[in-house]
C-alpha positions as CSV (number, residue, x, y, z in Angstrom):
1,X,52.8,99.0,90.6
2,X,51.2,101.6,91.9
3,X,54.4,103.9,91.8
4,X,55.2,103.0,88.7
5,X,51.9,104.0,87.1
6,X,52.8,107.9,88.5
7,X,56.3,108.3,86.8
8,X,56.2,109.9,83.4
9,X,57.0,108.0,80.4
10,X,60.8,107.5,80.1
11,X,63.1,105.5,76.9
12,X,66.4,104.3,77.3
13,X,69.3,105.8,75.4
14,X,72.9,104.7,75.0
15,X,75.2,107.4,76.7
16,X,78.9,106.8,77.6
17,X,79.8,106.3,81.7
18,X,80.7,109.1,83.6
19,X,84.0,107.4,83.9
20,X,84.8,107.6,79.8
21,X,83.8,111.3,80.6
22,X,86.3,111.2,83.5
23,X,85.5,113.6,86.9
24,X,83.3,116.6,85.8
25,X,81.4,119.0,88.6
26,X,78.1,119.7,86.4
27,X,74.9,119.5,88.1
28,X,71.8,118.6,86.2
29,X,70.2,121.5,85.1
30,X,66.5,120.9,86.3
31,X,67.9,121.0,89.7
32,X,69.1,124.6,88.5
33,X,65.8,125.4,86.5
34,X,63.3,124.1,89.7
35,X,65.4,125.5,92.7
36,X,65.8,129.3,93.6
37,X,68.6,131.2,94.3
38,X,68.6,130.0,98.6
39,X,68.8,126.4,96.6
40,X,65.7,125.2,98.0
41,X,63.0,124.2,95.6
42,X,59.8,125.0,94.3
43,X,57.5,123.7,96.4
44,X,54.5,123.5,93.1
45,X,56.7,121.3,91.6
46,X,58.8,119.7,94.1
47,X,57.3,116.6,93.1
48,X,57.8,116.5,90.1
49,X,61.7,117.8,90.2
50,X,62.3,114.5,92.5
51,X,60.7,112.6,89.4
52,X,63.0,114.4,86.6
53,X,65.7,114.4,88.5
54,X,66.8,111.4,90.8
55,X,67.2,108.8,87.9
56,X,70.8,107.8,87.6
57,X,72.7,106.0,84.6
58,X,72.8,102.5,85.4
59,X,74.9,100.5,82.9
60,X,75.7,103.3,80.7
61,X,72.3,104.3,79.7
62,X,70.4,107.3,81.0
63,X,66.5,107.5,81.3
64,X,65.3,110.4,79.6
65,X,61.9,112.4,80.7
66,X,59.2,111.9,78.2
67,X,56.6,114.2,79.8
68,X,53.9,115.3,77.0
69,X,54.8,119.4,75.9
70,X,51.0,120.1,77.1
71,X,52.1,119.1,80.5
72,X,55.4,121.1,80.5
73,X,53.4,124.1,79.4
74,X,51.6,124.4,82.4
75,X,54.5,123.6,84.3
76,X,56.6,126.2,83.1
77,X,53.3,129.1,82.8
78,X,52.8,128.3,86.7
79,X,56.9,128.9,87.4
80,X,56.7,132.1,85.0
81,X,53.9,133.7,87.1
82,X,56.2,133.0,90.2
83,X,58.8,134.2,89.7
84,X,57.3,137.2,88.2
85,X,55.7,138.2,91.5
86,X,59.2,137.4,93.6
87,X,60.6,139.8,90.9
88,X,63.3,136.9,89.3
89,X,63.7,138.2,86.5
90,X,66.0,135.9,84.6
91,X,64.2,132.9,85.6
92,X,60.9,134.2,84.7
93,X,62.3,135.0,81.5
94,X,63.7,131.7,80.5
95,X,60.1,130.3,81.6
96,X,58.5,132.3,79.2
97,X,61.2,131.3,76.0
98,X,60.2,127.8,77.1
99,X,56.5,128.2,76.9
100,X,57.2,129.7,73.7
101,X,59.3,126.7,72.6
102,X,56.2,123.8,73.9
103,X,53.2,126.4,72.5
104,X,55.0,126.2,68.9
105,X,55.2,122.3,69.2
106,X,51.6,121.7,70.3
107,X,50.2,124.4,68.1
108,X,52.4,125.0,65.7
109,X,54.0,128.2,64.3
110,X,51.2,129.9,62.5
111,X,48.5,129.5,65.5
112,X,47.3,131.9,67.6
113,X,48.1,130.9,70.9
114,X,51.9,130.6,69.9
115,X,51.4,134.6,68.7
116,X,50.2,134.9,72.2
117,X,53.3,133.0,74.1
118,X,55.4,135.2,72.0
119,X,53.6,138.2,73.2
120,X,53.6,137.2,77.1
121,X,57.3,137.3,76.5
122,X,57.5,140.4,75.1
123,X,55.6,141.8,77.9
124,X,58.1,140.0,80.7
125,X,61.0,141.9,78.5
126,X,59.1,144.9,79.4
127,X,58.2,144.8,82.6
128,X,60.5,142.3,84.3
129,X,63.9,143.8,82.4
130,X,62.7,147.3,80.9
131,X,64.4,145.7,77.2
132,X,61.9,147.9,75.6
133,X,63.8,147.0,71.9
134,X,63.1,143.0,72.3
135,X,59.6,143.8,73.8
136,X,59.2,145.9,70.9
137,X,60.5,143.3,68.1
138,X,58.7,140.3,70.2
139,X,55.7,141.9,70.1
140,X,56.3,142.9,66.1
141,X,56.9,139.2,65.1
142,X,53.4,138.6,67.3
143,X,51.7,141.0,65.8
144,X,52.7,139.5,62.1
145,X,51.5,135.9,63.0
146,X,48.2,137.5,63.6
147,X,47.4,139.8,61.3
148,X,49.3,137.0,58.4
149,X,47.9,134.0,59.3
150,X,44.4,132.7,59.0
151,X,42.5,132.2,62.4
152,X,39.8,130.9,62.3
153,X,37.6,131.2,65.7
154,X,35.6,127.9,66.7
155,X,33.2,129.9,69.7
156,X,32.5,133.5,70.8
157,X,35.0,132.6,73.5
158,X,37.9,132.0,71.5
159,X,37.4,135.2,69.3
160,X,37.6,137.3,72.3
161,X,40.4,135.9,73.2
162,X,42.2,136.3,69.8
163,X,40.7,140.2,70.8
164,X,42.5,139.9,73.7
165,X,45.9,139.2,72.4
166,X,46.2,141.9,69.6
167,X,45.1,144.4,72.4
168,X,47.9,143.1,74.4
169,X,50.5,143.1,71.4
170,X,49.4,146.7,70.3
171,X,50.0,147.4,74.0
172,X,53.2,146.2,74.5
173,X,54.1,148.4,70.8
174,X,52.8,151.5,72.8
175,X,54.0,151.2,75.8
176,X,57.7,150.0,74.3
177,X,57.7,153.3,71.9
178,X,56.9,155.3,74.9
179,X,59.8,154.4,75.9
180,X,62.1,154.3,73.1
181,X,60.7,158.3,72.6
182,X,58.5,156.5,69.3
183,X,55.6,158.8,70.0
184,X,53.5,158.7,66.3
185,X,53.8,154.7,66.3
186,X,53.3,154.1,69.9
187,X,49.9,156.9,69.8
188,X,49.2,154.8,66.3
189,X,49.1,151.5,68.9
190,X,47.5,152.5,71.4
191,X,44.3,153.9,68.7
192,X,44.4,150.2,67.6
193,X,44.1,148.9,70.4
194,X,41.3,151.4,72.0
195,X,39.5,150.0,68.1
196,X,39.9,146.3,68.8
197,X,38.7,146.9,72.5
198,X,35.5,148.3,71.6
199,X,35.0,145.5,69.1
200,X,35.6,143.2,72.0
201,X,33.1,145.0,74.2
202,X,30.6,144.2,71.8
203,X,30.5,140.3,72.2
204,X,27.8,138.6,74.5
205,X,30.7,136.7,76.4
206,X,32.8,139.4,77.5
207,X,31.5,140.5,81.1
208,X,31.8,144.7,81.9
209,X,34.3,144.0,84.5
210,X,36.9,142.6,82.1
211,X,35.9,145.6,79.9
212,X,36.8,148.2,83.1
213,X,40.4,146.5,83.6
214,X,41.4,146.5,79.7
215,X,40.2,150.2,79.6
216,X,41.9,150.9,82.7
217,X,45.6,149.5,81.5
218,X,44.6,151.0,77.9
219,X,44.2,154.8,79.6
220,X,47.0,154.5,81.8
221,X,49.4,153.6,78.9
222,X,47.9,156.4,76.8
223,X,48.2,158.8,79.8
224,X,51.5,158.3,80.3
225,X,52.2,159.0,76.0
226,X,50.3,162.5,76.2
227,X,52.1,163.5,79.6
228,X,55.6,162.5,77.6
229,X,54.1,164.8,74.3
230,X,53.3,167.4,76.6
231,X,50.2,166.8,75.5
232,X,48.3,167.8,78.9
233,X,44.8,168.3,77.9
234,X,44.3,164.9,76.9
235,X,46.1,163.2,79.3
236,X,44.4,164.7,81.8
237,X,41.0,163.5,80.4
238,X,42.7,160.0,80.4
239,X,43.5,160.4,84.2
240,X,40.0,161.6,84.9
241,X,38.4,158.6,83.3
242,X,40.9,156.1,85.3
243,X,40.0,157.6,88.7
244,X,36.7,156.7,87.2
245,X,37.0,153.0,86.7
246,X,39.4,152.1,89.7
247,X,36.7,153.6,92.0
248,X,34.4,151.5,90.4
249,X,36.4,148.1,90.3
250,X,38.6,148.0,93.2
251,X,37.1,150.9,95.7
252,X,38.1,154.5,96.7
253,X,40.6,153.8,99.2
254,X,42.4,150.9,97.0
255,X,46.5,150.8,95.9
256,X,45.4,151.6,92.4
257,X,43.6,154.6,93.3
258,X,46.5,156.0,95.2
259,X,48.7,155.4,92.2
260,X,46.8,157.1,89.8
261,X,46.3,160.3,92.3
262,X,49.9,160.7,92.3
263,X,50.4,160.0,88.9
264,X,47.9,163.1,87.8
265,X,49.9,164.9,90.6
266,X,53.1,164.8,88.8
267,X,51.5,165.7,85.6
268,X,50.0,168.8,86.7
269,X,53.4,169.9,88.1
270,X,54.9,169.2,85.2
271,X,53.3,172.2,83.4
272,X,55.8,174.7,85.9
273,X,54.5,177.7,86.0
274,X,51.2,176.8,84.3
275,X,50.6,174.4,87.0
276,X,47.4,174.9,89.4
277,X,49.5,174.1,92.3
278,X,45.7,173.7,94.6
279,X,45.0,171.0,91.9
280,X,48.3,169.9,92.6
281,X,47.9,169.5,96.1
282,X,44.8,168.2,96.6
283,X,45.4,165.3,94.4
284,X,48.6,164.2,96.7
285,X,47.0,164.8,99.4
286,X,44.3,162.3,98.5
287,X,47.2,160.1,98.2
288,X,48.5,160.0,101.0
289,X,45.5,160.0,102.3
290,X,45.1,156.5,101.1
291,X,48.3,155.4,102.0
292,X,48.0,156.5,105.2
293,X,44.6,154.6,105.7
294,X,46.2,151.0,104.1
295,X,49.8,151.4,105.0
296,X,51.7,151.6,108.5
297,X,54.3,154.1,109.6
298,X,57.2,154.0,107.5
299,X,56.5,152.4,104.8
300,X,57.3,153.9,101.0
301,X,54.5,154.5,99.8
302,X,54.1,156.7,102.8
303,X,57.1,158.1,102.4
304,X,56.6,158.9,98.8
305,X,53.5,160.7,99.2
306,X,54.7,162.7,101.4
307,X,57.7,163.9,100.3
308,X,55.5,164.4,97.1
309,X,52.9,166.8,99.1
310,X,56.1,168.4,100.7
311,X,57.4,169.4,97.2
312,X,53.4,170.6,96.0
313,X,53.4,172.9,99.0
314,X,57.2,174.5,98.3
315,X,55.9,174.6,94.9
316,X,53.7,177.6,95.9
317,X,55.8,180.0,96.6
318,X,53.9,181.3,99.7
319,X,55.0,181.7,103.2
320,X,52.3,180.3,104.3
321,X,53.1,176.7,102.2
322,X,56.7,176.6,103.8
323,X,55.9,175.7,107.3
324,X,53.6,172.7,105.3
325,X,56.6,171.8,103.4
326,X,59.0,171.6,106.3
327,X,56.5,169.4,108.0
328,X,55.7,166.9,105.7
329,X,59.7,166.6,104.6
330,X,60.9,166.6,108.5
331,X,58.1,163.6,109.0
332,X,59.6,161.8,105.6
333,X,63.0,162.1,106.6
334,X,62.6,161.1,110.5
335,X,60.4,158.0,109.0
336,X,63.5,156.8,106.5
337,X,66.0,157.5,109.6
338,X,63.6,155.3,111.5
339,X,63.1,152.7,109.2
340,X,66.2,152.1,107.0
341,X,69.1,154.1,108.9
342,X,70.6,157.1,108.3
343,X,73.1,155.7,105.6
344,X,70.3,154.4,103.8
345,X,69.6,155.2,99.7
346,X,66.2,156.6,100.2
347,X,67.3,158.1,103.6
348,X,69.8,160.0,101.4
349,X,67.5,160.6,98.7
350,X,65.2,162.3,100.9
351,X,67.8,164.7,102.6
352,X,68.8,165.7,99.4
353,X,65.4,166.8,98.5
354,X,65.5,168.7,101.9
355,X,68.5,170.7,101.2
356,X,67.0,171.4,97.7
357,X,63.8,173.1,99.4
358,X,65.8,174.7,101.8
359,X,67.6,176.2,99.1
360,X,64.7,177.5,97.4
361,X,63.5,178.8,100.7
362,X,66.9,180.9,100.8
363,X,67.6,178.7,103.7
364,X,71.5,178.0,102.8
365,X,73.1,177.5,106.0
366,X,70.9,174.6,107.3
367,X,71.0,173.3,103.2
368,X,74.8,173.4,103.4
369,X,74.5,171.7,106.9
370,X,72.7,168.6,105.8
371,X,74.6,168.4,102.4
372,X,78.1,168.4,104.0
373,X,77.2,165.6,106.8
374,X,75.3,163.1,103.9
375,X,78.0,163.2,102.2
376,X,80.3,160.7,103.9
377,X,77.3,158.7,103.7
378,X,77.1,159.3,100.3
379,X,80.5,157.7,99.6
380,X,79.8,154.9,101.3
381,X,76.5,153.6,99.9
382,X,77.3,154.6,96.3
383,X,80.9,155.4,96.2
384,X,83.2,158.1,96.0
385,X,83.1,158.5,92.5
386,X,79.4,158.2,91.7
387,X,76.9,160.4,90.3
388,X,75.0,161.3,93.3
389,X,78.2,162.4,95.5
390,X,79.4,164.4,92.3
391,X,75.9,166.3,92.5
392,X,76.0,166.8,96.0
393,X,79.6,168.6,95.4
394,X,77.9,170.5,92.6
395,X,74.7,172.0,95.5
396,X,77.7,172.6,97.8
397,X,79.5,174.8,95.3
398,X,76.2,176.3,93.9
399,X,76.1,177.4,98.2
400,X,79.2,178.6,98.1
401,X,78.7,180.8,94.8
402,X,75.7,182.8,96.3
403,X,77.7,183.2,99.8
404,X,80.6,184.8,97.7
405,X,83.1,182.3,99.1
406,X,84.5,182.1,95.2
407,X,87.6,180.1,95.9
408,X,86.0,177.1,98.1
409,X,83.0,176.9,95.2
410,X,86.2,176.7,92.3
411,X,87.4,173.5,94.7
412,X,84.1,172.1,95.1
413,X,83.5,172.7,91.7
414,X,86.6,170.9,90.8
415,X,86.1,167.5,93.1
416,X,82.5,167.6,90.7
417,X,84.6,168.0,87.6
418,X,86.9,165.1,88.6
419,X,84.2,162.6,89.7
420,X,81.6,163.3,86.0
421,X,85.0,163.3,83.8
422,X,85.7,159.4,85.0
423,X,82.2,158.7,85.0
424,X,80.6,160.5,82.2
425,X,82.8,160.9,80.5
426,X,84.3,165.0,79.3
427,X,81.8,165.1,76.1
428,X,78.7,164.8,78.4
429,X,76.4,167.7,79.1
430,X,76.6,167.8,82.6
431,X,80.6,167.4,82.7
432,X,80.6,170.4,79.9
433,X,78.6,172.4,82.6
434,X,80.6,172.3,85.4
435,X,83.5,172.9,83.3
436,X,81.8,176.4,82.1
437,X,81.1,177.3,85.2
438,X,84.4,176.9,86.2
439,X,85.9,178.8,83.0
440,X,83.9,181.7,84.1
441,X,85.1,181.4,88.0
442,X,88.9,181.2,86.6
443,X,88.2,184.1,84.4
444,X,88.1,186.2,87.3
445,X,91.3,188.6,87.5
446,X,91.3,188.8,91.2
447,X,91.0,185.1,91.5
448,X,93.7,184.8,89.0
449,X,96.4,186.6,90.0
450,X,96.1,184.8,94.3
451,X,95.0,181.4,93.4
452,X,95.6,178.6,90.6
453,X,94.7,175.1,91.1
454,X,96.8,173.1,88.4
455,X,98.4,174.1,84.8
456,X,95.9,172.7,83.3
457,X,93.4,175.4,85.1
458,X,95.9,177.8,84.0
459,X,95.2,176.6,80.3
460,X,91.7,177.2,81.2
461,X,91.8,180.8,81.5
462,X,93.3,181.2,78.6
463,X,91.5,183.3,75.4
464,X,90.0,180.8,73.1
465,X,92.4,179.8,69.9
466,X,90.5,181.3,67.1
467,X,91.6,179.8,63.4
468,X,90.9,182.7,61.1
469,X,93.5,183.7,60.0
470,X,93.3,187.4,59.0
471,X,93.8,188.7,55.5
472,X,96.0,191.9,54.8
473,X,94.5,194.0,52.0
C-alpha cells in the first residue's frame, strides 16, 4: 500500500491495442522530454519519469498521468534552469512554453504570474537562441497583460515582485531593439525600467543587494545601447557606475569585473583616433590581470585578454608598443597551439589577427608567411568555400598589391571573387569590392595586353555601356 500511495493519480481510458494500430516504432515522448541527448536521464526527475513512463496498456486501456499542473510547473521550471546552464537550447525552450501553458491553467490568462512565464520565455528566446523578434513580441504580449489587466497586490512582497517583472519585460524590449538596431524604443525601455526600479528601491522589503544586481543588469544593457549610438559620453558613465557595483557585490578580482573591464576596453577603442589608447590599455590590462589570477594557462578568457591587450598596444602606433604587441600575440597564439591544435577555430582566429598586426607594422613577409600556411587549415575547419578562407585570399592579394607582384594579386583576387559570388552572393558589398578592385587591376594596359584570365575578365575591362543617347542639333 505503501507504493501505491506514492504514484500520481491516474484514470483509465479506452484506447485501441497496439495490434489494431499494427507495428509502429514511436517512443513515448516523456522518455524524449526527461532524457538528454547521451539518452540518459535527468537524474532530478528520474523518479518521477519511471512513474510517467513505465505503465503499459493492459487490455486496451492506457493509464494516463493525472499529476496536478502546480506540480508539473515546478517540474518543468527546475528542467528549464538546467538545461539553460548546459546550454540546450531547444529543450530549455520547450520547458519554458510549458510553464507557460500550466502558469495560464493555475492562474489564468489575465494574472500576473502568467505575464511573468511569458516573459521568462522571451528572455530564453534571447539569450538561449538570439530570436531577438519573438523575444521582442513575447515580451510585448507581457507587457500588455500588465499594464491591461488589474493586479491587485495582496503584501509588500508580491508588489515588488509585479516591480520585478515589468523591469524584466522592459528589459528584454531594450535589450531586443538593441539588437534589431530599434535605438529610440529600446532607450524608451530601458528609462522605464530605470523609473519602475527606483520605485522598487523604495519598498521596506526589498534588501540593497537585490537593488545592486538589477542596477547592475539595467547599466549594462543601457551601456551597451549608448556604445551602439555612439553615444560614448554616457556609456561611459554607465561603465563607471558598473565597475562600481560589481566591486561592491561580487569583489575586485571576480568574472564580472573582468568582463566589464574589457567591455569599457572595446568602447574606448571604438572612438579610433579619438581613443585614449593609455585608457585603453590599462583597462585590459586589469583584465587580464584578473583572468590571470582566476584562470589557468590556456584557457579563453586568457587568451581573449590578451590578444585584446596585444591589439591596445599595436593600436599606439609607437615603436616602443610593438615589441608589447608581439609579446602578448606570440603568448596567445602558442597557448591556442597548446591547447586546441594548430587546426583549431580560435588557433586560426588568432593567427589571423597576427598577420593583421604584422601588416600594420609593415611586416609583410612574415604576414604573408603565416597567412599562406593557415590556409590549408582554413579549408579544412571551415571549408574551401567559406568566408574566412575567401578573406584570407583577399590579405594575401592585399600583400601582393603593395609588393607590386600585380598579376599574382589579380589571381588571388579572383579565387576571393569566386569563393563570395557562391556564398554571398554578386549583389553583396563585399563581393562588389573585390570586383572593383579587380576592374581597376584589369584596367591596367600593361597587364592587358600579357595576361587575361577568362572572357569574361576580358568583358571586364571593357568601357562602361552608357545609355544616353546623343542628340544632333
Amino acid at each position: 500500500m505503501a507504493d501505491e500511495e506514492t504514484l500520481p493519480l491516474v484514470v483509465e481510458i479506452s484506447r485501441p491495442t497496439r495490434e489494431a494500430w499494427g507495428p509502429t516504432n514511436e517512443t513515448d515522448d516523456n522518455e524524449d522530454i526527461y532524457t538528454d541527448n547521451e539518452g540518459e536521464p535527468d537524474n532530478s526527475t528520474e523518479e518521477q519519469v519511471t512513474q510517467t513512463t513505465n505503465y503499459k496498456p493492459r487490455n486496451g486501456q492506457r493509464k494516463v498521468d493525472m499529476t496536478p499542473p502546480e506540480d508539473n510547473l515546478k517540474r518543468s521550471e527546475k528542467l528549464a534552469k538546467q538545461y539553460s546552464l548546459k546550454n540546450k537550447a531547444d529543450k530549455a525552450i520547450r520547458e519554458l512554453i510549458k510553464c507557460m501553458a500550466y502558469t495560464r491553467i493555475i492562474y489564468g490568462p489575465s494574472h500576473w504570474k502568467y505575464a511573468q512565464s511569458i516573459a521568462n520565455l522571451a528572455e530564453g528566446y534571447l539569450d538561449l537562441k538570439n530570436y531577438w523578434a519573438q523575444a521582442e513580441h513575447h515580451a510585448d504580449t507581457a507587457r500588455s497583460i500588465l499594464l491591461h489587466g488589474s493586479h491587485l497586490a495582496s503584501s509588500m512582497e508580491e508588489k515588488a515582485s509585479l516591480y520585478s517583472v515589468l523591469i524584466q519585460i522592459y528589459g528584454i524590449i531594450g535589450r531586443a531593439s538593441t539588437a534589431l538596431k530599434k535605438y529610440p524604443e529600446a532607450e524608451q525601455a530601458l528609462q522605464k525600467a530605470d523609473k519602475i526600479l527606483q520605485e522598487r528601491a523604495k519598498l521596506s522589503c526589498v534588501t540593497d543587494r537585490e537593488c545592486n544586481l538589477l542596477d547592475i543588469s539595467l547599466y549594462q544593457c543601457m551601456a551597451r545601447l549608448y556604445a551602439k549610438e555612439k553615444k560614448h559620453a554616457l556609456a561611459c558613465e554607465k561603465y563607471d557606475k558598473i565597475l562600481e557595483l560589481s566591486t561592491k557585490e561580487f569583489g575586485p578580482d571576480s568574472k564580472q569585473v573582468m568582463q566589464t573591464y574589457t567591455e569599457y576596453g572595446q568602447l574606448e577603442q571604438s572612438k579610433g583616433k579619438y581613443a585614449n589608447h593609455d585608457k585603453v590599455i590599462d583597462l585590459f590590462l586589469r583584465a587580464h590581470s584578473i583572468a590571470s589570477a582566476i584562470h589557468k594557462e590556456g584557457h579563453p578568457d586568457l587568451i581573449d585578454t590578451a590578444l585584446n591587450l596585444s591589439q591596445a598596444h599595436a593600436g599606439t602606433g609607437l615603436e616602443e608598443s610593438e615589441s608589447s604587441a608581439l609579446s602578448y600575440m606570440e603568448d596567445c597564439l602558442r597557448s591556442c597551439t597548446t591547447i586546441h591544435g594548430p587546426s583549431h577555430a580560435k588557433t586560426l582566429e588568432v593567427q589571423e589577427q597576427f598577420a593583421k598586426m604584422l601588416l600594420r607594422m609593415d611586416k609583410t613577409s612574415e604576414a604573408m608567411q603565416i597567412l599562406q600556411s593557415s590556409l590549408p587549415s582554413k579549408c579544412e575547419v571551415f571549408g574551401d568555400y567559406s568566408e574566412q578562407v575567401a578573406d584570407t585570399y583577399k590579405l594575401i592579394g592585399s600583400i601582393y598589391l603593395t609588393q607590386g607582384n600585380i598579376e599574382k594579386a589579380l589571381l588571388t583576387y579572383k579565387k576571393c571573387h569566386t569563393i563570395e559570388s557562391l556564398l554571398l552572393g554578386k549583389n553583396h558589398r563585399k563581393t562588389k569590392d573585390t570586383q572593383h578592385t579587380m576592374e581597376i587591376l584589369l584596367s591596367n594596359p600593361n597587364l592587358s595586353h600579357t595576361f587575361v584570365l577568362n572572357k569574361e575578365d576580358q568583358l571586364l575591362k571593357r568601357p562602361r555601356f552608357c545609355n544616353v543617347v546623343g542628340r544632333t542639333k
